[in-house]
C-alpha atoms as one frame of an Amber mdcrd trajectory, in Angstrom:
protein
 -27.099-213.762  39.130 -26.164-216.317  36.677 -22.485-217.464  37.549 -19.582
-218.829  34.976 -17.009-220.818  36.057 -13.117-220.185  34.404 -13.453-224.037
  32.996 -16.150-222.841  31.091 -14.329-219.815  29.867 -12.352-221.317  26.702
 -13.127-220.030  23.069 -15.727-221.988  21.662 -17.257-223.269  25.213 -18.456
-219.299  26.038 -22.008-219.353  28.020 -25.222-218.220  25.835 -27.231-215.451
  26.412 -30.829-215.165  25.134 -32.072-211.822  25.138 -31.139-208.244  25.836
 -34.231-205.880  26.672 -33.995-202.846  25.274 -36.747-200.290  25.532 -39.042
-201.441  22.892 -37.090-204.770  21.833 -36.126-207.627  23.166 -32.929-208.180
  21.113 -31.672-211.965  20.473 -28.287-212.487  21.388 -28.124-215.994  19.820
 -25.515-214.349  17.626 -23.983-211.425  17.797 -25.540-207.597  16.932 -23.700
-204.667  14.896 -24.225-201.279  16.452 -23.447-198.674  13.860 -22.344-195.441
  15.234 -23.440-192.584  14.603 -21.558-189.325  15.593 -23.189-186.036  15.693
 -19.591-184.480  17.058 -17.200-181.918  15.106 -14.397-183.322  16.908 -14.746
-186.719  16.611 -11.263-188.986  16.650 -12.693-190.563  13.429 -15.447-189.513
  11.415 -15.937-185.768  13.209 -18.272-183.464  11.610 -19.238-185.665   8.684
 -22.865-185.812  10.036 -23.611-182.918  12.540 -26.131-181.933  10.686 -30.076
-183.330  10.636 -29.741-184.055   6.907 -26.672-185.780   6.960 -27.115-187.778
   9.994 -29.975-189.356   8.535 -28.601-190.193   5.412 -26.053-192.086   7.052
 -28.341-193.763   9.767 -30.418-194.851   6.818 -26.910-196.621   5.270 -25.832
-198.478   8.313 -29.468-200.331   8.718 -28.776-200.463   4.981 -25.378-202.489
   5.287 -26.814-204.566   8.524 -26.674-202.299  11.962 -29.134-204.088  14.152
 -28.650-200.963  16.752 -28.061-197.492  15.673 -25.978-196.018  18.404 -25.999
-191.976  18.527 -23.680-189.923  20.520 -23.201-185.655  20.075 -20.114-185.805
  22.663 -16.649-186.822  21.354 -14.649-188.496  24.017 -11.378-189.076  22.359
  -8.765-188.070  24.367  -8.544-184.853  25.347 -11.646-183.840  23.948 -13.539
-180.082  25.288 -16.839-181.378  26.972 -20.419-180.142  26.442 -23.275-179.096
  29.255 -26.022-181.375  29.287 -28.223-178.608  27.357 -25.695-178.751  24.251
 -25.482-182.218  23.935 -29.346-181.756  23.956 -29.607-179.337  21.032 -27.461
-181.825  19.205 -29.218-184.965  19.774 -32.843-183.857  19.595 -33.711-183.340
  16.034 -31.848-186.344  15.319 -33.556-189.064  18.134 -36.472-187.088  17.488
 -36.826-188.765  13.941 -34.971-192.068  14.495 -37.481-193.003  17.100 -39.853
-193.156  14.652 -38.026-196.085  12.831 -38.762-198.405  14.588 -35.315-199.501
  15.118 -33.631-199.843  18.093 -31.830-196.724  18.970 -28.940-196.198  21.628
 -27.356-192.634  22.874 -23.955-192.391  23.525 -24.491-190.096  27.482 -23.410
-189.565  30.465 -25.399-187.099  31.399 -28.208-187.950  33.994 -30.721-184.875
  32.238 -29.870-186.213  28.777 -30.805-189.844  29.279 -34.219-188.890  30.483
 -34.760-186.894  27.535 -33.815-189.274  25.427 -36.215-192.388  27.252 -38.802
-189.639  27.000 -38.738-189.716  23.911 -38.685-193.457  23.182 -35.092-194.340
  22.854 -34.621-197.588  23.754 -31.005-197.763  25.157 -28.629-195.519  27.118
 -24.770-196.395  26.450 -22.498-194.394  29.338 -18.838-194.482  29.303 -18.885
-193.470  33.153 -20.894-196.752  34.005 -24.284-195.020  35.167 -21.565-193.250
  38.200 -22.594-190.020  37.861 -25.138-188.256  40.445 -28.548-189.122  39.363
 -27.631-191.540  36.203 -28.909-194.829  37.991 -32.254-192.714  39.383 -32.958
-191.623  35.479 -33.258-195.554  33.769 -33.690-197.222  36.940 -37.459-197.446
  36.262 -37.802-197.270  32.629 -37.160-200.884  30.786 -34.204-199.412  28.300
 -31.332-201.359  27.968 -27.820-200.359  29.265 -24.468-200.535  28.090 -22.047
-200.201  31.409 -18.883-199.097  30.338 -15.369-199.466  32.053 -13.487-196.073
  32.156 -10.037-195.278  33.817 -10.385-191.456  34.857 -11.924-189.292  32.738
 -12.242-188.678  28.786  -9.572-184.999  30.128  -6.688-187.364  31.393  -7.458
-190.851  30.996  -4.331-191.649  28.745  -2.218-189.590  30.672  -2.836-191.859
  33.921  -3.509-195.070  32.728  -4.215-198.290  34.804  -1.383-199.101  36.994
  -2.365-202.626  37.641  -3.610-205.418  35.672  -6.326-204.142  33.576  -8.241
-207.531  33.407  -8.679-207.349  37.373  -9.408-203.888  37.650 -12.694-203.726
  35.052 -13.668-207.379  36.325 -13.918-205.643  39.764 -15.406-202.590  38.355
 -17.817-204.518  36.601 -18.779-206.509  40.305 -19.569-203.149  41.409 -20.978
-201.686  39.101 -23.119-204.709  39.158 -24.062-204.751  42.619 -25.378-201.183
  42.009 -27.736-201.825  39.615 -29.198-204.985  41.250 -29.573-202.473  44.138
 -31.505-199.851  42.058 -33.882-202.455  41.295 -32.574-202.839  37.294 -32.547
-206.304  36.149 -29.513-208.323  34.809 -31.930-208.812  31.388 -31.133-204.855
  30.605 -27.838-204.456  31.168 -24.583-205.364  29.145 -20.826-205.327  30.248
 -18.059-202.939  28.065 -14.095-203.239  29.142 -13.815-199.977  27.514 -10.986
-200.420  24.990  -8.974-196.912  24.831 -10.495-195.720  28.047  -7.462-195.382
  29.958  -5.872-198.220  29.495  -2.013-198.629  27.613  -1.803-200.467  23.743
  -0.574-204.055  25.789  -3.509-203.526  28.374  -6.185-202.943  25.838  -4.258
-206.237  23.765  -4.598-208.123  26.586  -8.405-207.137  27.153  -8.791-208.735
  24.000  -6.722-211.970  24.358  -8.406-212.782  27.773 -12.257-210.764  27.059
 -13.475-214.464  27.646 -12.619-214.005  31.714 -14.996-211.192  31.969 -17.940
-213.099  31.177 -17.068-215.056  34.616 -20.035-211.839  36.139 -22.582-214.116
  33.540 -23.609-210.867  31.758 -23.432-210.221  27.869 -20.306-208.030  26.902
 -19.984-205.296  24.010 -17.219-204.286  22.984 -16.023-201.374  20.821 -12.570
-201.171  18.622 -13.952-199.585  15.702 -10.605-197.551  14.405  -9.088-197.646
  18.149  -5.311-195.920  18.632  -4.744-199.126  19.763  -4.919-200.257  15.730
  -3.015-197.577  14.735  -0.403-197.912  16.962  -0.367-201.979  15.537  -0.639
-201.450  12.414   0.685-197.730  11.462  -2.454-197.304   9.965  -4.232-193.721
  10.408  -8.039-193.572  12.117 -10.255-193.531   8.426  -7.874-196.298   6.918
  -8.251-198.901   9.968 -11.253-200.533   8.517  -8.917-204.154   7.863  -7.783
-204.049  11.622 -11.337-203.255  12.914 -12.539-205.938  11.649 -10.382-208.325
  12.706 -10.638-207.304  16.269 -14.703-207.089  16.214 -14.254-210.681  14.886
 -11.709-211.714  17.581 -13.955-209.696  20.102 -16.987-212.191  18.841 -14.927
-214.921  19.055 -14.074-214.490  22.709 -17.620-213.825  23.418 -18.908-210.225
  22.758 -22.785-210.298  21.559 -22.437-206.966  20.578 -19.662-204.948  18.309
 -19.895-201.297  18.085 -18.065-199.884  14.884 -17.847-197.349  12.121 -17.568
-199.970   9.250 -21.114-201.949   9.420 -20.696-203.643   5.872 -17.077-205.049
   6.265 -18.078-206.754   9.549 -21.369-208.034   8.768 -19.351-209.803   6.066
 -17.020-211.085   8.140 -19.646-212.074  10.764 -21.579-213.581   8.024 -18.479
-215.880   7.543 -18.139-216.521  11.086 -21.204-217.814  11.128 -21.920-220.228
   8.617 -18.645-222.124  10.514 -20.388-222.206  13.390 -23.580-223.284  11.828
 -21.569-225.889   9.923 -20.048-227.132  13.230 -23.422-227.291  14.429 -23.132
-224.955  17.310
């Protein structure tokens, strides 16, 4: 496993990455990828029940690849706070008609699971990356992508989606998911999945208080110490809110700013709601570094 020392660590010295397999791509993580999400859930904290049904989900898959997504990233499970979950077999009904078209795309296409009977489904069916807020823990969610070549996002989750806010990480949050990650690491190595599949998610929201999640972001570059790509997600966070005062649909300014800052500290992949204001700003981004030569 590649290693990174902390004197490499410092914004604008962050290692590179080359490429992320992913099912049927190998994505290039020169610079860094939008996923758009795409929620199929009622109860979603931000966008619930605007597209839970076939028609409209397509319709606004088709506008994210539109404004830039590289990754569409599909999930029929709302785990906001609090939120009721589904069985495996409703998730299912959800996501099926939807993957069942996007597949044929030809555009990379993540689900949002946790649920060991789901992601084989979905990798039956050609999708080329599973995304799992429990980290590939649960029984039998290593066993169903160990042997496929999909590409993994490994999440870092305090508790569960039921009580995570209500219990919190007690300790410092940068040493608890840079441990989790370790682990989490070890595991997959152990499966037989290589390090070429997999990227790294501190979970932002996932049980961890405003300052934690704040200071997730002010030292992200530290967790790139394991040598593995990060993504990272604060499209329309509470975090933001709580910041800014803002509401969920109106914290398009603030998501931004923290996908940028997320970038900037080394994420080579942003999940968010708002694919056209951060391609934008990305675009920006990018012609400095170009101009710096980097």
């Amino acid at each position: 496993m590649k290693s990174v020392s902390h004197s490499q660590l410092s914004v604008g010295h962050l290692p590179h990455f080359s490429f992320w397999q992913a099912g049927r791509f190998e994505l290039n993580l020169a610079s860094p990828l939008i996923m758009g999400i795409l929620n199929l859930t009622p109860d979603s904290f931000s966008d619930g029940g605007q597209h839970d049904s076939l028609e409209q989900a397509l319709v606004h898959a088709q506008r994210l690849l539109d404004e830039g997504a590289d990754i569409l990233d599909v999930g029929a499970e709302s785990t906001r706070p609090g939120a009721t979950p589904l069985t495996a077999d409703q998730e299912w009904d959800r996501l099926a008609p939807v993957l069942t078209e996007l597949v044929r795309w030809q555009r990379p296409v993540s689900v949002d699971t946790y649920h060991p009977a789901t992601m084989s489904k979905a990798l039956d069916l050609g999708v080329d990356i599973i995304n799992d807020i429990w980290g590939f823990r649960q029984p039998g969610a290593l066993a169903s992508v160990a042997s496929s070549t999909c590409g993994l996002c490994v999440m870092h989750m305090q508790g569960d989606p039921q009580t995570m806010q209500l219990q919190p990480i007690a300790a410092d949050a940068l040493g608890v998911v840079q441990r989790f990650f370790q682990e989490r690491q070890d595991a997959l190595l152990a499966a037989g999945v290589g390090n070429r599949r997999w990227l790294l998610d501190p979970g932002i929201g996932f049980g961890k208080t405003v300052a934690q999640n704040l200071a997730l972001l002010r030292h992200q570059a530290d967790l790139l110490v394991l040598g593995q790509p990060l993504l990272v997600g604060w499209s329309r966070k509470s975090t933001l809110g709580q910041v800014t005062g803002l509401d969920a649909p109106h914290r398009q300014i603030p998501s931004v700013a923290a996908a940028l800052m997320a970038v900037e500290r080394g994420a080579r992949v942003v999940r968010v709601h708002d694919v056209a204001l951060t391609r934008q700003a990305l675009q920006v981004w990018m012609a400095t570094q170009d101009f710096q030569g980097q």
